[in-house]
Phi, psi and omega in degrees: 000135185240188197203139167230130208213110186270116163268111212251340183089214174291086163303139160215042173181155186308338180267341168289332176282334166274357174266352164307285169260026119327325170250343180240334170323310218244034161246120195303138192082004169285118133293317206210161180199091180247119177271135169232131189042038197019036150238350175247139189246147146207116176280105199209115185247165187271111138309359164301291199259035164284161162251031182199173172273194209264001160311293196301291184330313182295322182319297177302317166276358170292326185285331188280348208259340163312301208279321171302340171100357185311107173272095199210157161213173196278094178257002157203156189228000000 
């Protein structure tokens, strides 16, 4: 299991925290999508069951995590 772990600012509702894993939860090899102390995402995957490589996935959720309005940044791979 690898983990990507976002420092995110301030969530500050239940729905910013479920479109978080709306988008990204339901990406194949995604287990798991957890907001911590409402500031932080970790994001934790199989890299086995991505369907790209694990360069593109990080790609793909910074942008979607971009498109969410989300102001973050990437504190561990």
């Amino acid at each position: 299991m690898a983990r990507l772990t976002f420092k995110v600012g301030h969530v500050y509702c239940y729905d910013c925290v479920k479109a978080i894993g709306k988008f990204v939860g339901k990406m194949k090899g995604v287990h798991s999508v957890d907001v911590k102390n409402n500031d932080s995402a970790i994001i934790e995957y199989d890299p086995s069951q991505l369907e790209f490589n694990e360069e593109r996935f990080k790609q793909i959720v910074m942008d979607s995590m971009d498109r969410l309005g989300f102001r973050f940044e990437l504190i561990n791979e």
